[in-house]
N, C-alpha and C positions, 0 to 999 in steps of 0.2 A: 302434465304438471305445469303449472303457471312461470314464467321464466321474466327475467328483464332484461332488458338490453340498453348498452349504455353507450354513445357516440362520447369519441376524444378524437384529438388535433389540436392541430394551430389553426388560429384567424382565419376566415378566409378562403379555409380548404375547402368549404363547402356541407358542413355538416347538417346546416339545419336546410336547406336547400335541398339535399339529398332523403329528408326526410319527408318534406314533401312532398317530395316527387315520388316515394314508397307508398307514403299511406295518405295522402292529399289535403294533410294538417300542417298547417303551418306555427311552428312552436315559437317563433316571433310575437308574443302577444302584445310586448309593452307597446305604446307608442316612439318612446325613445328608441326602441330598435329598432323600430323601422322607420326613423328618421337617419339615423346613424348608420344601418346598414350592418348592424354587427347585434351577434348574440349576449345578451345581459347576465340577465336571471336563467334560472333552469327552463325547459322547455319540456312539455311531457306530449306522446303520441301512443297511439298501437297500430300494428297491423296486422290482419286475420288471415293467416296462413293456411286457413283450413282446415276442416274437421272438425271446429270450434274451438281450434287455435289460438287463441291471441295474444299476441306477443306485445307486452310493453314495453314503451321506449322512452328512455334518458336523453334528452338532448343537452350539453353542456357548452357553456360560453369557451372560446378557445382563444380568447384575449389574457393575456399576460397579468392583467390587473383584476380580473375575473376567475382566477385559476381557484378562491377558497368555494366559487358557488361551484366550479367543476366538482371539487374533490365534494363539495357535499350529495352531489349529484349521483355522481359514479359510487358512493359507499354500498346503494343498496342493489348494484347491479351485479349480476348473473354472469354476464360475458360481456366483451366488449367492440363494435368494430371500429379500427381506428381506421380515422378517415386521413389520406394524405392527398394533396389535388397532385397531379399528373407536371402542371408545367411546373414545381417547384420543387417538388421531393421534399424532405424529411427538414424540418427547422423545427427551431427551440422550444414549442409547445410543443411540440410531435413529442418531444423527448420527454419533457416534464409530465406530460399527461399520462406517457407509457410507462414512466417511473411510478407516478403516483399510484395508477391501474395493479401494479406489481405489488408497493407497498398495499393494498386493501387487499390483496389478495385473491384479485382476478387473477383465473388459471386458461381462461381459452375466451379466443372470440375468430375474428376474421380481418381482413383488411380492405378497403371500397378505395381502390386509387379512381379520386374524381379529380372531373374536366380533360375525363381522357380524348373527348374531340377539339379539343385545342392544342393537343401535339400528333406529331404524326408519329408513324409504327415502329421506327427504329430508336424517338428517342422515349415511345412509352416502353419498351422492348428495356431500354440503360435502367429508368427508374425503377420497372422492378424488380431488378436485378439487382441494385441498391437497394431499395427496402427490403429483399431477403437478406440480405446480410447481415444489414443492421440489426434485423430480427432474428438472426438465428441465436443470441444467447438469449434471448427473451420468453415468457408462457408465450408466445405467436412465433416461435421459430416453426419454420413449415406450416405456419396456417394458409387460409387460401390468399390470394393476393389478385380482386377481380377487378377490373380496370371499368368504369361505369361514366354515364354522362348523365345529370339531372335534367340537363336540355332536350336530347335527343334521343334519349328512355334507353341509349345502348347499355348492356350488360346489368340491366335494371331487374329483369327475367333471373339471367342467373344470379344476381345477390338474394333474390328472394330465395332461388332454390336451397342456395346455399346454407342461407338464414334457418331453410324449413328444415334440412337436414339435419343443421346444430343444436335446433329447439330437441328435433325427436332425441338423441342421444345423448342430451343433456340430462343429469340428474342431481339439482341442486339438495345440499343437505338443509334439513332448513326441521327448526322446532315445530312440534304441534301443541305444546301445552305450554308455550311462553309467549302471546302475545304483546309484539312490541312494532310498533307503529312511529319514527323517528319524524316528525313534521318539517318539511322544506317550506311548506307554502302554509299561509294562514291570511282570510280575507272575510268579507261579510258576503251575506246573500240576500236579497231584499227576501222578508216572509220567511227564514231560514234563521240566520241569525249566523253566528261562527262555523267556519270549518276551515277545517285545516286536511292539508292534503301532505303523501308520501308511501315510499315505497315500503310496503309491508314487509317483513322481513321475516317473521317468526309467527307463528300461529292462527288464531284467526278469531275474528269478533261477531256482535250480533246486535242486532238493533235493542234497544233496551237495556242494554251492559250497562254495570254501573263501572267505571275504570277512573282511572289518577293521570294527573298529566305529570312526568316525571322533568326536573327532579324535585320540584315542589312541591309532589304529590298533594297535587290540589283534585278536589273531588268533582267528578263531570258524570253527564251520563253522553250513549251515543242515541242522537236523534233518528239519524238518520245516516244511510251509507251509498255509495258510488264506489264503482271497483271497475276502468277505464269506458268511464263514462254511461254507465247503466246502473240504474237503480234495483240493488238488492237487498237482500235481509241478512245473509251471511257474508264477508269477506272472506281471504283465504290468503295463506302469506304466498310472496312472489308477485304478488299485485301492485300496481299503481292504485290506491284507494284513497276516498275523501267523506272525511269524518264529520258530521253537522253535530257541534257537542252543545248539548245543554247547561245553561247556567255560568258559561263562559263569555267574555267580551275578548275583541279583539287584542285588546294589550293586556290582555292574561297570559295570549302565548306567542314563545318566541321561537324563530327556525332552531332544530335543533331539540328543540323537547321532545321527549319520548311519549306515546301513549301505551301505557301497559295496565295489567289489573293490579287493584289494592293487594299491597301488602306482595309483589313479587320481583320488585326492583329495590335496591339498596344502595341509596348517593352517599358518594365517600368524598372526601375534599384529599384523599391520596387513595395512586393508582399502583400498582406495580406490573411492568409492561417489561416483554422484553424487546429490545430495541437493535435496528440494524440502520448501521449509517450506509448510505447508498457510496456506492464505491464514484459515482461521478463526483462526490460531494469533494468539495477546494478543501474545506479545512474539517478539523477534528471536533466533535461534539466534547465540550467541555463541562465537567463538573458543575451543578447552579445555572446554566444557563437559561434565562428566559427564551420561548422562544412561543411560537403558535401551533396549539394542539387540535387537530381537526379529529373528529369521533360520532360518525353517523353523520347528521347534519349541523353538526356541531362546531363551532370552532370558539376555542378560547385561551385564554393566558394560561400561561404553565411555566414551573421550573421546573428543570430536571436534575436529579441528583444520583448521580454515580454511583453505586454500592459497593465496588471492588476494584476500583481504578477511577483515576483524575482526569480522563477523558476515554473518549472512545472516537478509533482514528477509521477513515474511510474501510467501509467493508464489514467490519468488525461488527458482532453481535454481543448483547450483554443485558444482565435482566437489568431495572433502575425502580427510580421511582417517580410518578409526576404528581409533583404539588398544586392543587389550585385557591382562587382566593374565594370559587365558588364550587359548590356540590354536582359530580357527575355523576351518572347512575348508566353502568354498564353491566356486557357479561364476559364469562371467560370466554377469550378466542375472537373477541370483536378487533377488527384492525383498527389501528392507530397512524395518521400521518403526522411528523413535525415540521415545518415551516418557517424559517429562519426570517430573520427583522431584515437584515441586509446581507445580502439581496435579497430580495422575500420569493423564498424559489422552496418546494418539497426538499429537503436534502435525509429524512429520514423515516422511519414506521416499522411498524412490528403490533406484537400482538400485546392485548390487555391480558393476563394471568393473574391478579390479583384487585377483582373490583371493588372489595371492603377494604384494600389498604392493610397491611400487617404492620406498618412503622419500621421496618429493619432499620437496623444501626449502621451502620456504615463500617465495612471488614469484619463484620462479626460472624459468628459461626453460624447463625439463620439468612446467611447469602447463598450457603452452599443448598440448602433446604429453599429458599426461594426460587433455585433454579431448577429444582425438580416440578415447581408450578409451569413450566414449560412441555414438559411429557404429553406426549400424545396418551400415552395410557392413564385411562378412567382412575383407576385405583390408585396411583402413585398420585393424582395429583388432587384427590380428595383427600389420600391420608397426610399428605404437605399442605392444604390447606388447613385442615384441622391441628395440625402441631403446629403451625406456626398462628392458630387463632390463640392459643395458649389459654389457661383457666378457665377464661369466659366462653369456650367453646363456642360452635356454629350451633347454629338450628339448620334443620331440613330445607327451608322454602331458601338461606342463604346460602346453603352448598348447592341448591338450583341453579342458583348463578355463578357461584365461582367453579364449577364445574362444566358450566353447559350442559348435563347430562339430562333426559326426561324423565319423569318422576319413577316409572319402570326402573330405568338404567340405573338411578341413581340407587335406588332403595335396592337392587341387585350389588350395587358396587358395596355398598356399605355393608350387606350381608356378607361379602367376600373377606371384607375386613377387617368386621366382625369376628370370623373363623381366625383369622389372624391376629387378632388382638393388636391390629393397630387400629381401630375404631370401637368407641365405647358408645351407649347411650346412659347419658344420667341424669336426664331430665326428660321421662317417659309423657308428660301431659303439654310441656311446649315442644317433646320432637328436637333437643338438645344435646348434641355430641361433642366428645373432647378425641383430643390424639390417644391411640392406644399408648404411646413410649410416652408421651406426657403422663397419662397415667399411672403409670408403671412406677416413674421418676417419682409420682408425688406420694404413692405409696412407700417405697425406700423411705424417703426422706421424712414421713411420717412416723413409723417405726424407730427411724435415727434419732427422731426426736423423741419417743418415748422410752428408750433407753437412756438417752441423756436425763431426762426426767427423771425415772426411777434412780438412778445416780447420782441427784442432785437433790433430790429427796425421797429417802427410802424408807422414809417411814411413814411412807404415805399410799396410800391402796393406789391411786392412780389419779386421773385429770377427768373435772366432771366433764362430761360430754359438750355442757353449754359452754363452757372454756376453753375449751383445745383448739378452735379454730386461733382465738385470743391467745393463748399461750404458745401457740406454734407460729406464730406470728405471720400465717399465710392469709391472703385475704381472696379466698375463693369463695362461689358462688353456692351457698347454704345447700344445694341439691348436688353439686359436686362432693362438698365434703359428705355429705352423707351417702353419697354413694362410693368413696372411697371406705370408709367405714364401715360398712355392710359386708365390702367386698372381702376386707380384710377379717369380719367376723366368720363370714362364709370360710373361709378358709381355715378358719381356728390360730389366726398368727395375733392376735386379739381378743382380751374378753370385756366382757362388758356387767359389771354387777351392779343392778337398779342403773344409774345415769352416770358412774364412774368406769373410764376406760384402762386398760392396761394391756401391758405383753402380757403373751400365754405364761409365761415364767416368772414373771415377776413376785416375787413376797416380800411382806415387809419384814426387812431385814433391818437389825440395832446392830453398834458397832458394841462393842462387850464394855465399855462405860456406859452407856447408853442401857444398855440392855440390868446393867447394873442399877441405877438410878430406876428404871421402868421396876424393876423387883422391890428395890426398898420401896416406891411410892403406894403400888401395889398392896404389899404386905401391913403397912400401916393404915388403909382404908378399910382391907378386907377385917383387919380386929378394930379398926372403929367403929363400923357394923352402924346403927343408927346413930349413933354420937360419934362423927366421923372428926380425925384431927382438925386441927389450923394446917392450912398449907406450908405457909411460910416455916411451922413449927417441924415440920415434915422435912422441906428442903431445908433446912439451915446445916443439919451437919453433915451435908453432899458437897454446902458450899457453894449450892446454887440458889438464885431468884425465881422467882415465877417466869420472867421472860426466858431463862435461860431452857427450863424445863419445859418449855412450852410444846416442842415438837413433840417427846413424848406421850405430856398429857393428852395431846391430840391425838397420838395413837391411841393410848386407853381408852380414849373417848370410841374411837373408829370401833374398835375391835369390841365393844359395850358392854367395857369391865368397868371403866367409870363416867358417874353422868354429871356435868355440870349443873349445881343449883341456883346459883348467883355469885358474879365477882370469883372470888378463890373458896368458894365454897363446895367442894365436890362429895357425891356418895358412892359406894361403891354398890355397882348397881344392884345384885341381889338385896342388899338390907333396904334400895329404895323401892326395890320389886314387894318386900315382905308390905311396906310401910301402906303400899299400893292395895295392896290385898285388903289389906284391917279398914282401909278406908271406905273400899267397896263391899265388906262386910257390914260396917257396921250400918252403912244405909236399907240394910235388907231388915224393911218394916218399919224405917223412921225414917222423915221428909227432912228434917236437919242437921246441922252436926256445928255445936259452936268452937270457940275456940277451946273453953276447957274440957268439953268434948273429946276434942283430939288430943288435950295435953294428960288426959286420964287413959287415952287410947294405945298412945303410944311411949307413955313417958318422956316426951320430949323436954325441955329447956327450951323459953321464948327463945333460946340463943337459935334454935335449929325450927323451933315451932313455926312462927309466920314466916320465913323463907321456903319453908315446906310446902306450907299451905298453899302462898303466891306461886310456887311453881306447879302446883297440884292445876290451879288456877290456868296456869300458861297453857298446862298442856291437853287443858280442856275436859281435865276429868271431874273437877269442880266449879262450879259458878259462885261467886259470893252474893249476896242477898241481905242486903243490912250487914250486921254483926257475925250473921253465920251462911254456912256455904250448905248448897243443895247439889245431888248428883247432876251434871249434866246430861239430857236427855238425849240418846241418840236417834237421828233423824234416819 
């Protein structure tokens, strides 16, 4: 399996020196470096261990004012061997570098004490006997500690062995269905055009890919590929690779951008990380603090902000959040360094857990649900991303990432929690999940509302379906509600008649005035029969107005004892059912019907005659035609 390996230290010690002398590349490219005599920029090498081994290598500048292109260096490295030279032992890069190593979450590598022929036996015998020490709380407590000379090739043999032993029993975890590609390096090629190089780290690509440069997701394709310096068709993550992108210029891209496919990264301008102040650190990480956030090969501005306390004191862990004033594009579990202004020294890192950003409020009761995005277990920390995504739910390709999980794992976990009913899907065609207890919640609260509804008007059948989002005053996502809906039909806690909704129990219920008033209006339509009263003449000795009786009438209307014909003109519906009848009678065998037609028809009074007509008209059972009206024809 493809491995990297990353060289740290201080100035001096000899790292990139030692490289050369391994594998006979000299990672000094610039001309400034090798006027200066000191490592700059990143430095990249391999050497073939064997078998068709190849081991790639990180070389990092180990100057003090060089330590952002270290830490971008060392992000995508495997193991790490820290180089300490022999006459000097352990100084202040040694320290920062093995801090930093720690924060990204290197877990093993080796140790190469060079310019071991410039002391003699007893006092390389004190050094490292000191760097065991110093390393014993550290991931390289008891790693090997081989004393080497780049000059004189001594213990050159066994680092390599060494080296070849680590690679074999190495087993990096590493995606295969998410490639991502972090850019260190970005330069032209005469005939070639742009490429950018870095440490692969997740999946793998192929010549003709069409992929995005993140977090602009600007569209490229790949031209062409190198994977430690041999031209292939496939890359594979754990490689040193270099990408020729088409349709790109050089100031398109910057160290730091990711290359991933369309559509499987997602830039958040806030992160939710959880965070550990390194216990060397002098002072407390405070609340809002600016300070410099390193991420892949990335570094940039950031505030942090505290979520359950006003600082965080050496040692201490705790989830937060970091603001930027530009868009990152991560995944769950990627490490994080922070980088303080003064002195500009590592003093903290930890991991990303929330790459879309949830927005927590600050002491609120989704801190204690933030910190479950911490969980090493799959399930706990998809079903806490999806409650804290709240309404607007995740989709699948973005629980890809704030999971880390591969599309297998993931579609296994969510069936898990599924069974569980803490994961719902309600949006089956974009692949759209909510929290199962958010659901839950919003079902409750749906219901609460429809009993307050019936309660607040009960004379009313229920809430037409196109309203209830409106009347309930929640602003979810038209496929949510309607899968809450369904859900709640499915189970009969809900009915639903034509596009009005209600509780299973609901009826409409009059309060006994009420119900009073609905009988006298009733009983006075039903004997008006086709010459139905005045309204007004009807409600006056109730002592009500039309507005007052309105609720009512809307019931009689609901229930279709009475049908509105214009203004306060109502009928009661059978005498306008008979009226209906005579009308579609009398056209059987005659093409018109004028107005004294229907006033010999029905005996009506102009008073009831053309408002008849006109509503016969509305409702599309007549058409008028000049002076007289023809059946309308149905299509």
């Amino acid at each position: 399996m493809p491995v990297i390996m990353g060289t740290a230290g201080h100035i001096d010690h000899g790292k990139t020196t030692l490289i050369k002398a391994l594998t006979g590349i000299d990672c000094d490219r610039l001309s400034e470096e090798k006027k200066r005599g000191i490592t700059i920029e990143l430095g990249f090498a391999f050497l073939d261990l064997g078998e068709e081994n190849r081991l790639g290598i990180v070389d990092v500048p180990g100057h003090e004012k060089f330590v952002k292109n270290m830490v971008a260096g060392a992000a995508g490295v495997d193991f790490v061997v820290l180089v300490i030279a022999a006459d000097e032992g352990i100084m202040p890069q040694t320290r920062e570098h093995l801090e930093i190593c720690q924060l990204l979450g290197v877990t093993t590598g080796l140790v190469a004490l060079t310019k071991a022929d410039m002391v003699d036996a007893e006092w390389l015998d004190m050094v490292r006997e000191e760097v065991a020490a110093y390393l014993e709380p550290t991931f390289l407590g008891g790693a090997p500690i081989l004393p080497v000379s780049a000059h004189t090739g001594q213990g050159l043999e066994d680092l390599k062995d060494a080296l070849r032993k680590l690679v074999a029993e190495f087993r990096p975890k590493r995606r295969s269905d998410l490639f991502r590609l972090p850019v260190d390096r970005v330069f032209t090629m005469k005939g070639h055009g742009t490429v950018v190089t870095g440490t692969m780290i997740s999946g793998a690509i192929s010549v003709g890919e069409d992929i995005r440069l993140y977090p602009g997701e600007i569209a490229t394709k790949v031209r062409g590929l190198q994977s430690h310096g041999v031209t292939v068709e496939t890359a594979q993550a754990g490689r040193r690779t270099a990408v020729n992108l088409a349709n790109l210029e050089v100031d398109d891209v910057h160290r730091g951008d990711v290359l991933a496919r369309p559509g499987s990264l997602f830039p958040a301008d806030v992160w939710d990380i959880e965070l550990t102040v390194l216990e060397s650190s002098r002072l407390p990480l405070k609340h809002r603090k600016e300070i410099h956030l390193h991420h892949g090969a990335r570094e940039v501005l950031a505030r942090i902000y505290l979520l359950d306390r006003d600082e965080l004191a050496p040692g201490e862990t705790a989830v937060c959040q970091a603001r930027f004033t530009e868009p990152m594009a991560g995944v769950w579990g990627d490490r994080i360094v922070l980088r303080s202004f003064s002195p500009l020294r590592a003093f903290a890192g930890g991991r990303l857990i929330g790459p879309c950003g949830h927005g927590v409020k600050r002491f609120s009761g989704d801190v204690e649900l933030l910190k479950r995005l911490a969980s090493d277990t799959p399930e706990e920390v998809a079903a806490a991303q999806l409650e804290l995504a709240g309404p607007k739910g995740v989709s699948f390709a973005e629980l890809l990432t704030m999971t880390n999980l591969e599309t297998k794992g993931l579609e296994k976990t969510l069936g898990v929690l599924g069974g569980q009913q803490r994961a719902v899907l309600f949006d089956k065609e974009t692949r759209r999940y909510a929290g199962g207890e958010l659901a839950e919640r919003l079902s409750s609260e749906l219901l609460e509302f429809l009993a307050a509804y019936h309660r607040r008007e009960s004379m009313k059948p229920g809430v037409q379906r196109g309203e209830l989002a409106s009347s309930w005053g929640r602003d979810l996502p038209p496929k949510l509600m309607h899968f809450l809906l369904e859900r709640l039909l499915k189970k009969g806690e809900i009915v639903a008649e034509q596009e009005v909704i209600r509780l299973k129990d609901h009826k409409v219920s009059l309060a006994s005035d009420q119900a009073k008033v609905r009988e006298t209006i009733l009983s006075a339509y039903t004997e008006g029969g086709a010459t139905p009263p005045n309204l007004k003449d009807v409600l006056e000795p109730l002592g009500m107005d039309a507005k007052q009786a309105g609720p009512v009438l809307k019931l009689l209307q609901d229930q279709g004892e009475l049908t509105r014909i214009k203004d306060d003109m109502y009928y009661h519906a059978p005498a306008l059912a008979g009226i209906r009848d005579a009308i579609v009678g009398f056209f059987d065998g005659r093409e018109e019907m004028s107005a004294p037609d229907f006033k010999e028809l029905t005996g009506l009074s102009r008073k009831y005659l053309i408002p008849v007509l006109e509503y016969f008209d509305k409702e599309k059972l007549t058409v008028r035609v000049g002076d007289a009206r023809r059946l309308r024809k149905r299509s």
